[in-house]
Phi, psi and omega in degrees: 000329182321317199265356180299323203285318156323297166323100168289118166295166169343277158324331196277314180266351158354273180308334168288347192255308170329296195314328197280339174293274184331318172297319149300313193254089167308108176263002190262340191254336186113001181200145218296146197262240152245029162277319168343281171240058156334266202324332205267308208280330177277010174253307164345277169346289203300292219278306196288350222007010142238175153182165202228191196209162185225105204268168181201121201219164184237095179314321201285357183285344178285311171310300193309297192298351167284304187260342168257349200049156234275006174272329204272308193306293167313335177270349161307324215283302175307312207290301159352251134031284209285320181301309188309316183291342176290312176310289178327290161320328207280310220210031155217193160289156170305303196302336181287146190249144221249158187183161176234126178320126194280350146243352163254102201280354162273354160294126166227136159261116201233109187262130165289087189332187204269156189277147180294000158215123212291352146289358147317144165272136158278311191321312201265098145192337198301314181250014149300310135357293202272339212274289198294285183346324179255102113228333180297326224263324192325288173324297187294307162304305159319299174318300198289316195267009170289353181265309196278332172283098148291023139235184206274135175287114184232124143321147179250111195228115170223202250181107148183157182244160151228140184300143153306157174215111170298357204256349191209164191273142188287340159292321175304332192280290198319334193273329170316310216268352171286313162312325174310299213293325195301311190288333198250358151325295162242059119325259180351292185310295186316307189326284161323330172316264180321323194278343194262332158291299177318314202284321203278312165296329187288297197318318184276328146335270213280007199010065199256066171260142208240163174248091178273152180226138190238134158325163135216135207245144155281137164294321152351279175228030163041021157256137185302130189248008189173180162225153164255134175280144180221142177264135148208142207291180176312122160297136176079014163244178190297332206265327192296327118359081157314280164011275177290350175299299205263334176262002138293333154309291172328281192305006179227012160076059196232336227263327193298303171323300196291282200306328175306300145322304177304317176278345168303294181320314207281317165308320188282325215265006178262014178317150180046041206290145174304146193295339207247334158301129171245160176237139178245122173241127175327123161202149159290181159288345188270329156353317204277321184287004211285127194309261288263348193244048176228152179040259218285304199323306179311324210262347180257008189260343167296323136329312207274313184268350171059091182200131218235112136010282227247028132305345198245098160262134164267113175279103133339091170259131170264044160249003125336122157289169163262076180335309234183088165322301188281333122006278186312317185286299186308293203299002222242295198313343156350287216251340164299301202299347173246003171080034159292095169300154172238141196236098155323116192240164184083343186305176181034054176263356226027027126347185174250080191267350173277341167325291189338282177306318171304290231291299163323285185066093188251149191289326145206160183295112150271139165225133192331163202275342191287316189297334163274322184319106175058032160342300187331306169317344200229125164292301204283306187302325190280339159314307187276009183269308168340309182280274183340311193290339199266322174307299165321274174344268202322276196274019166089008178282142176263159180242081157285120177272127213239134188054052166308107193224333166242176176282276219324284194315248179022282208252035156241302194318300191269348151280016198241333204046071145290167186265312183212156192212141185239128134195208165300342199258355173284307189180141175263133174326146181209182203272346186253192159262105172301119175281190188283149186320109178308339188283297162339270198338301222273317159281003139276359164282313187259007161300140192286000000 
């Protein structure tokens, strides 16, 4: 009878044999854990009589599964998994062993084999090592966690070795030293943190913002009726992303700044813009309020700059809210009474864009690229760009459709009557005023 109490059903050992795999194996990520291959890092250890590792962690994946729960999370959690082996393959060795901590399962961990000749220093390499892993990794993190994060998602790439000691058990030094690395992982990060805030403040000192221009077309008769100034940072940083320019701006409390330029910049390079051409330019909401750029001071840098007022649209982004309308409006007539139009950007982004279009009345409408996007397809989206377009009509509003990419979106938007259209498939920002993509034309030329 002692031994009936032992005896497992089926299921049971099922679930015990799962565990027992999954201890050795993470079968959800696909890769070995670091019990697994315990015996390879402790023969590192033995023969080398050190050995280092190189740890890699996403902080915001603990965040994601809280708030999004664990299916957004495994598939973050994989899109992960699969960048790092990439990484691995890319920028180590065959030899190196590559393994994910076995209860905190977003760490992957790469212990680094003995250098293949023995006047290599590995030390003076471990951090270098570790710099291009977050520098391969950044971007690439930023991107994928970027729908779900409203700050920027930074890898944690950190670095450390420990001496053998015969004085102490060798799972203790290995577990030491992962944990070091794990620590100076967010060392690193801040560090990068702060240094990457000081670069961003220098950029902006030193106003090293470049102004690119994208067409916008009647859809109509395909003539430019404008351009949009678009910002971008310093080529080969981190800053060359608008995406990341401005949402690092945000996180470090820059975007007033930032934004101050950008439209500074986007003013001096449209000088003498032809009369009949309009520039639409980016500003926030808080922005609009700013004393030093409202009413006479504006009106005389336009003079100055020979730029005709009613040239000029501000495309208003609304992912700022607007607290307090009638606020907004008084700041907004500044720049109307000399005959500065305003562009609602963004709609049907989910914001509160219909608040918006009532409170507000913008001369004109952007509507987001989600909206556009394959339209042709979607029975819902052409309604509601339909309903848009007529709302628009109805208050004296124009309708620019925004990341206009195929002929199909191109040629449903003008059986809809949008009014105007922006994207790639018109023309790609460029540092001059472009005219429309000649390849466009010639295939709306040669269409029956």
């Amino acid at each position: 009878m002692s031994n009936i109490k032992h005896l497992k059903t089926p299921s049971q050992n099922y679930i015990a044999a799962s565990i027992h795999r999954n201890f050795y194996f993470n079968e959800d990520l696909g890769a070995p854990t670091l019990i697994k291959e315990y015996e390879k890092i402790e023969q590192l250890l033995t023969e080398s009589k050190f050995v280092a590792c190189v740890t890699i962690q996403v902080p915001q994946l603990h965040k994601i599964e809280y708030e999004y729960g664990s299916g957004i999370y495994n598939d973050l959690l994989a899109k992960t998994t699969a960048l790092v082996k990439a990484l691995k393959e890319k920028e180590f060795r065959e030899q190196d062993i590559f393994t994910v901590d076995l209860f905190d399962v977003d760490t992957f961990i790469i212990f680094l084999s003995a250098p293949r000749k023995p006047e290599t220093q590995l030390l003076d390499h471990l951090e270098p090592i570790a710099e291009r892993a977050r520098i391969y990794l950044d971007q690439a993190v930023f991107h994928i966690f970027h729908p779900f994060t409203k700050d920027y998602a930074r890898p944690s790439v950190g670095y450390a070795l420990v001496i053998k000691n015969p004085m102490i058990n060798n799972i203790r030094l290995i577990m030491q030293l992962v944990s070091n690395a794990k620590k100076m992982g967010e060392f690193t990060a801040t560090k990068h943190h702060y240094q990457s805030n000081y670069n961003l403040q220098k950029i902006i000192i030193e106003q090293k913002i470049q102004t690119v221009f994208q067409p916008i077309i009647a859809l109509d008769t395909l003539d430019i009726i404008g351009y949009e100034a678009l910002s971008r940072g310093p080529k080969d940083t981190e800053f060359t992303s608008p995406l990341m320019l401005f949402t690092l701006a945000s996180e470090y409390g820059l975007s007033f700044e930032l934004d101050t330029l950008c439209r500074k910049k986007a003013f001096e390079r449209a000088r003498n813009l032809d009369s009949h051409i309009k520039i639409f330019i980016n500003t926030l909401t808080m922005t609009i309020h700013d004393p030093q750029f409202r009413g006479l001071y504006l009106e005389e840098l336009m003079q100055d700059l020979k730029i005709k007022p009613e040239n000029v649209v501000f495309e208003v982004n609304e992912k700022l809210a607007i607290d307090n309308y009638d606020v907004f409006r008084r700041a907004l007539k500044d720049y109307s009474d000399i005959g500065i139009v305003h562009a609602s950007d963004d709609i049907g982004s989910g914001f509160s864009d219909l608040e918006r279009i009532m409170e507000l009345q913008p001369g004109y409408m952007k509507l987001d690229i989600a909206l556009i996007r394959d339209i042709h397809k979607s029975y819902i989206k052409r309604e509601i760009v339909r309903s848009m377009t007529t709302l628009a009509i109805s208050i004296g509003s124009h309708v620019i459709a925004e990341g206009v990419e195929t002929t199909e979106e191109y040629r449903t938007l003008k059986e809809i009557g949008v009014h105007y259209g922006q994207g790639y498939l018109f023309g790609r920002p460029a540092d001059a005023l472009e005219p429309v993509n000649p390849e466009f034309l010639a295939s709306i030329a040669a269409a029956p």
